[in-house]
C-alpha positions as CSV (number, residue, x, y, z in Angstrom):
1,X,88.9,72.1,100.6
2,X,86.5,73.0,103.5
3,X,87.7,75.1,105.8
4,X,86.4,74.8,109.2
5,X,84.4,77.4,111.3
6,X,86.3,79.3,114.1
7,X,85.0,82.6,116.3
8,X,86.4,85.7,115.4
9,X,87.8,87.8,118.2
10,X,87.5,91.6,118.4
11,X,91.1,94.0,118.9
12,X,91.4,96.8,120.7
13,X,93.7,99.3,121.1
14,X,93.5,102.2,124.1
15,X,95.7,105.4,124.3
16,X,99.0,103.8,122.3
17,X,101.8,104.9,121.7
18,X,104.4,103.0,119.6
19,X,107.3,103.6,117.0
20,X,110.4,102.8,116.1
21,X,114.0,103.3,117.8
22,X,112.4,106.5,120.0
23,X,110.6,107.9,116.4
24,X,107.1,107.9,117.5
25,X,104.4,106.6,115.0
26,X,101.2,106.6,116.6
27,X,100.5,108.7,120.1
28,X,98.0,107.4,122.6
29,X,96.4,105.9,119.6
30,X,92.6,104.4,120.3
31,X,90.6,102.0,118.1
32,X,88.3,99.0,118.2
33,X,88.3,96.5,115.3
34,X,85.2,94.2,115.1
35,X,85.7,90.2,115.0
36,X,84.8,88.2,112.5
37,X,84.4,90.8,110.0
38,X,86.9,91.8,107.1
39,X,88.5,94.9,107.6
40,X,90.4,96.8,105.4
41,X,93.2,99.2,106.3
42,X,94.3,102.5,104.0
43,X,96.6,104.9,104.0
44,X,99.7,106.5,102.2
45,X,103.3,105.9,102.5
46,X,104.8,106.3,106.1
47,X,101.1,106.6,107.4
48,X,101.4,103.2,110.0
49,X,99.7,100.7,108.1
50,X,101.9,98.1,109.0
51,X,103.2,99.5,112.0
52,X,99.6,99.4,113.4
53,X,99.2,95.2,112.6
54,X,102.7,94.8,113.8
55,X,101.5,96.2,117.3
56,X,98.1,94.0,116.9
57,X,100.3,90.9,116.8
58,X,103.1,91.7,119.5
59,X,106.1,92.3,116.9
60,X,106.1,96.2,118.2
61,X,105.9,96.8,122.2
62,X,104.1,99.9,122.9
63,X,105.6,102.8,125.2
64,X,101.9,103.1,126.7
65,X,98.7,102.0,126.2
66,X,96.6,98.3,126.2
67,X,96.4,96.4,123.1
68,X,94.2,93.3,123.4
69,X,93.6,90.9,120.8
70,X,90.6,88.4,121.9
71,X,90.9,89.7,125.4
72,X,94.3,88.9,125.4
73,X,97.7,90.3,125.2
74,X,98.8,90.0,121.5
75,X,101.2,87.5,123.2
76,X,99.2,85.5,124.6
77,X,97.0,85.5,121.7
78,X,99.6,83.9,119.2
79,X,98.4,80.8,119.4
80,X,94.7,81.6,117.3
81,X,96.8,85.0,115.7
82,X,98.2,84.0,112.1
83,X,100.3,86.9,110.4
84,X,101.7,88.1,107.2
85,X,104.6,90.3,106.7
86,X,105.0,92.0,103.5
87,X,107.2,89.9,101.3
88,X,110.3,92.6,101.2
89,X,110.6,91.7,105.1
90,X,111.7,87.8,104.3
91,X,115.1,86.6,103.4
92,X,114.4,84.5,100.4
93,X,117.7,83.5,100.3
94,X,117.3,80.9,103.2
95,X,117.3,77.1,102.1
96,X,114.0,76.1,103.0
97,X,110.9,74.2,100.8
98,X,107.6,76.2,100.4
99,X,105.8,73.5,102.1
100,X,108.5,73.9,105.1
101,X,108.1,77.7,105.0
102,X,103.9,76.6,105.5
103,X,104.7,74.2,108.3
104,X,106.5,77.1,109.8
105,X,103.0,78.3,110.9
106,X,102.7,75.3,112.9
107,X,105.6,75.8,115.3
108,X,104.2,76.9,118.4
109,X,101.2,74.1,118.6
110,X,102.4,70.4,118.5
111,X,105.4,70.3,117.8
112,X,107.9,68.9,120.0
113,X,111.1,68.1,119.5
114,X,112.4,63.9,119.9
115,X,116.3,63.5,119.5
116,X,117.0,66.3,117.6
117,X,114.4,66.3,115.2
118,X,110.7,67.8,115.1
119,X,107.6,65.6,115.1
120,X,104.3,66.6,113.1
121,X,101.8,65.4,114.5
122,X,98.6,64.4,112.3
123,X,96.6,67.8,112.5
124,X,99.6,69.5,111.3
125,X,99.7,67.7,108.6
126,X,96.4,68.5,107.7
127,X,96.5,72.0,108.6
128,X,99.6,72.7,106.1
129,X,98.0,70.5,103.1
130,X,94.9,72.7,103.9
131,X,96.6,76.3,103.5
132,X,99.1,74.7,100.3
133,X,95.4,73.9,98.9
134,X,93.6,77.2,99.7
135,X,96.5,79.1,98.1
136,X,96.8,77.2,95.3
137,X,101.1,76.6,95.9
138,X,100.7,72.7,96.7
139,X,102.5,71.8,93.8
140,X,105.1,74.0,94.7
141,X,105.6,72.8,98.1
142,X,108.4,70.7,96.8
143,X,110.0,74.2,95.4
144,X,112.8,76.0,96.9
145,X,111.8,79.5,98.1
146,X,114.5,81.5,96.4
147,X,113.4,80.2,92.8
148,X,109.6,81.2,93.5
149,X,108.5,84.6,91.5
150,X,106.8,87.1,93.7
151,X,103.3,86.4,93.1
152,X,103.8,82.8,94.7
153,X,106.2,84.5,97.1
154,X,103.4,86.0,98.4
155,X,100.8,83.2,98.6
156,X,103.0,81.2,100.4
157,X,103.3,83.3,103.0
158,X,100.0,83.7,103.0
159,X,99.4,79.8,103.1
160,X,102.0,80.1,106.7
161,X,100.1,82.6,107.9
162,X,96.3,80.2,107.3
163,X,98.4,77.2,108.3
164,X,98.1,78.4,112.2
165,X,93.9,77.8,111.6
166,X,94.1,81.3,113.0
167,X,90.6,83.5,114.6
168,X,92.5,86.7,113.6
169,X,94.3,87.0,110.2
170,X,96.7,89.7,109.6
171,X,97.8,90.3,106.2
172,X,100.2,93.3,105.0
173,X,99.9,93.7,101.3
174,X,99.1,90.6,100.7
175,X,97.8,91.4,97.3
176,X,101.2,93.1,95.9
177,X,102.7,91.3,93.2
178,X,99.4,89.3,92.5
179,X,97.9,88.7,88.7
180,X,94.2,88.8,88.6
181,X,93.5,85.4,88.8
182,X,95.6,85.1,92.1
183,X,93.8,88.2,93.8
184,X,90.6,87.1,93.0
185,X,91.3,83.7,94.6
186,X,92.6,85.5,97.5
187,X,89.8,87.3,97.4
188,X,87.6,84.4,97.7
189,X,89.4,82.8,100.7
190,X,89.5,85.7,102.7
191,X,85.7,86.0,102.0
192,X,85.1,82.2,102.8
193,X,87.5,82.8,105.9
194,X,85.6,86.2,107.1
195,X,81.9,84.2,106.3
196,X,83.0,81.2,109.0
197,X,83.6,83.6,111.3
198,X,87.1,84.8,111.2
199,X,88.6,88.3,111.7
200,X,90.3,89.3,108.5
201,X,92.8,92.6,109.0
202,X,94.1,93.6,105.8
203,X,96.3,96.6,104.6
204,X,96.1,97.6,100.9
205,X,97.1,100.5,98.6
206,X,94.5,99.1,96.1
207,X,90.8,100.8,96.7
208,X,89.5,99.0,93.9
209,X,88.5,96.4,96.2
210,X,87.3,98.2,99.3
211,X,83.9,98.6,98.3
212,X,83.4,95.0,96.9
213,X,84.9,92.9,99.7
214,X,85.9,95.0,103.4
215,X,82.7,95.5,105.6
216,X,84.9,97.8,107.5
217,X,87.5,100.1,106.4
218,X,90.3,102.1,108.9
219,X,92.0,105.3,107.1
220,X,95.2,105.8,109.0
221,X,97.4,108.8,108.6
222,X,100.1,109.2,111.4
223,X,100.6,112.8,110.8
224,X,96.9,113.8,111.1
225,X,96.2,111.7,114.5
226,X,96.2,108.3,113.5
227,X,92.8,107.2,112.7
228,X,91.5,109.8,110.5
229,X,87.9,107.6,109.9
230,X,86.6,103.9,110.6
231,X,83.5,102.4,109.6
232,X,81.1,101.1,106.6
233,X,83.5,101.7,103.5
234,X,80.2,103.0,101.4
235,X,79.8,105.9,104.3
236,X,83.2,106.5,105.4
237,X,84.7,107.2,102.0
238,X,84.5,110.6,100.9
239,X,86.3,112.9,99.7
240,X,87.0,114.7,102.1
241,X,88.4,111.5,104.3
242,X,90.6,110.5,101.5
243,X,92.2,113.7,101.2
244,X,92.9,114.2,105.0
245,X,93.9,110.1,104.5
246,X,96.6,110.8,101.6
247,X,97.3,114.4,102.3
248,X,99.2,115.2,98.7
249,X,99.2,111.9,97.5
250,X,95.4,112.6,96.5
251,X,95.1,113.5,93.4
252,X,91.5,114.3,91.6
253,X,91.4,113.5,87.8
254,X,88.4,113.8,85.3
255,X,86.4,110.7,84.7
256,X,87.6,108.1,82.3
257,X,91.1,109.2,83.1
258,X,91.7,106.5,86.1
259,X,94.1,104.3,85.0
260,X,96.1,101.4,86.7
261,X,99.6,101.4,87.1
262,X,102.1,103.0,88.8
263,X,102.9,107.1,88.1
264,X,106.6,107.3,87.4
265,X,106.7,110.9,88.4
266,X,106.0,110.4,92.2
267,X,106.9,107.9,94.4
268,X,104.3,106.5,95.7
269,X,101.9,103.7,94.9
270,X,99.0,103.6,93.0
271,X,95.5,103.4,94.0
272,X,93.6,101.6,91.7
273,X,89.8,102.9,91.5
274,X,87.2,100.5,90.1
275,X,84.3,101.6,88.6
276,X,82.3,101.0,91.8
277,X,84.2,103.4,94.2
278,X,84.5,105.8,91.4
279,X,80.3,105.2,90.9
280,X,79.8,106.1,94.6
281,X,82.0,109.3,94.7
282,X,80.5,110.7,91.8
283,X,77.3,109.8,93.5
284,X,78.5,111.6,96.7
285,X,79.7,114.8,94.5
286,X,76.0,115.0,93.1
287,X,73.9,114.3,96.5
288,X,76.6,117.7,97.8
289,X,75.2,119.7,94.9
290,X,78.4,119.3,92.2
291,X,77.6,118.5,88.7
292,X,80.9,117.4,87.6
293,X,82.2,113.6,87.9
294,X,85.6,112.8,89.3
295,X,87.0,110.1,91.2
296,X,89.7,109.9,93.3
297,X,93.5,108.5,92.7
298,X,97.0,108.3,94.9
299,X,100.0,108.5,92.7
């Protein structure tokens, strides 16, 4: 289904300072996030990941500091701002369709309530039939939420979130819980999205993909000052980055012994390394003068 061009709007974020119940996360926090680009956020556990988007689209009030999301004040900027939380935040208990949990994305534009019930109007409509299509769920749309496994769990809220036609995407994990065939369709969209011109912001534990797909990558790490490096993925990750990125997460293993999975030692997530990120580290190591290989994994 075509999916129409829209103009991607930059975010910025100056001196901010935000947390949770008095717990700071970030302090006086300052970054600048390109529009119309796909950009890929990293870090480890705890290091603001999703604390950072939920700033970008107003669900955290910072203590100090200007956020501004197209010019405007996260706020204001809800009405072209679509938003995924991570699944684990949504009660999937509550009686509602997949196609009504999609239409949910629509709320704040047309709709108006007539005597106690809530009128679609005709771009609705096609909005919502749009992001079933693009996420592949529109035969679930009949579906109850609760029965859904996680995988279409998490492309229906990722069909709400494209249902707002939004200029800025925010996605937390949106890839979790995702066979291959579902990420690379994700993939896809978000590449479709990013080429018409809109902003994709993306968190992901999985660096398998950073190379291949974000033409910008933020490493967070609260601990170590918040943004610890921003910029071209292919320049910006090295070694030394993703250790101050992970801290002891980081873990450096021989080559060939990457594997996917989860380490049921630690826990932690993951980091999946393709053979392209693992190619370009091993290419860093040798332009530095080191004549082993090794690539680089978070258990």
């Amino acid at each position: 289904m075509t999916i129409a061009p829209v103009a991607g709007a930059e975010v910025v974020l100056r001196n901010v300072s935000v947390g949770y119940q008095g717990h700071p996360v970030f302090d006086e926090l300052t970054v600048s996030i390109p529009g119309g680009v796909f950009t890929g956020i990293i870090g480890g556990n705890g290091s603001g990941k999703s604390t950072l988007l939920k700033t970008i689209a107003g669900l955290l009030q910072p203590s100090q500091g200007e956020v501004l999301v197209g010019g405007e004040s996260p706020q204001e900027a809800r009405a072209f701002l679509g938003y995924m939380p991570q699944a684990s935040n949504v009660d999937w208990r509550f009686p509602l369709t997949v196609r009504e949990l999609v239409e949910m994305g629509r709320y704040q534009f047309r709709w108006r309530e007539r005597l106690g019930r809530l009128i679609r109007t005709r771009d609705d409509r096609i909005a919502v039939d749009r992001a079933l299509s693009m996420m592949d769920v529109q035969d679930l749309q009949h579906r109850q939420i609760h029965e859904l496994s996680g995988g279409q769990r998490k492309r229906a809220l990722i069909a709400r979130a494209l249902a707002r036609q939004p200029r800025i995407l925010l996605l937390d994990e949106p890839s979790a819980a995702l066979d291959a065939v579902s990420d690379d369709q994700l993939f896809d969209v978000l590449c479709e999205l990013t080429e018409l011109g809109t902003s994709v912001i993306m968190t992901t534990h999985d660096l398998s993909t950073v190379l291949e797909h974000y033409a910008e990558v933020i490493c967070v790490n609260a601990s170590d000052g918040g943004v610890v490096a921003q910029g071209d993925p292919s320049t910006v990750l090295t070694e030394e980055v993703l250790r101050k990125t992970y801290g002891r997460e980081l873990a450096i293993v021989s080559r060939g012994s990457v594997h996917d999975g989860v380490d049921e030692d630690h826990d932690h997530h993951t980091l999946r390394l393709g053979d392209e990120l693992q190619l370009h580290m091993e290419d860093h190591e040798h332009r530095e003068g080191h004549s082993h290989g090794s690539s680089l994994r978070a258990p």
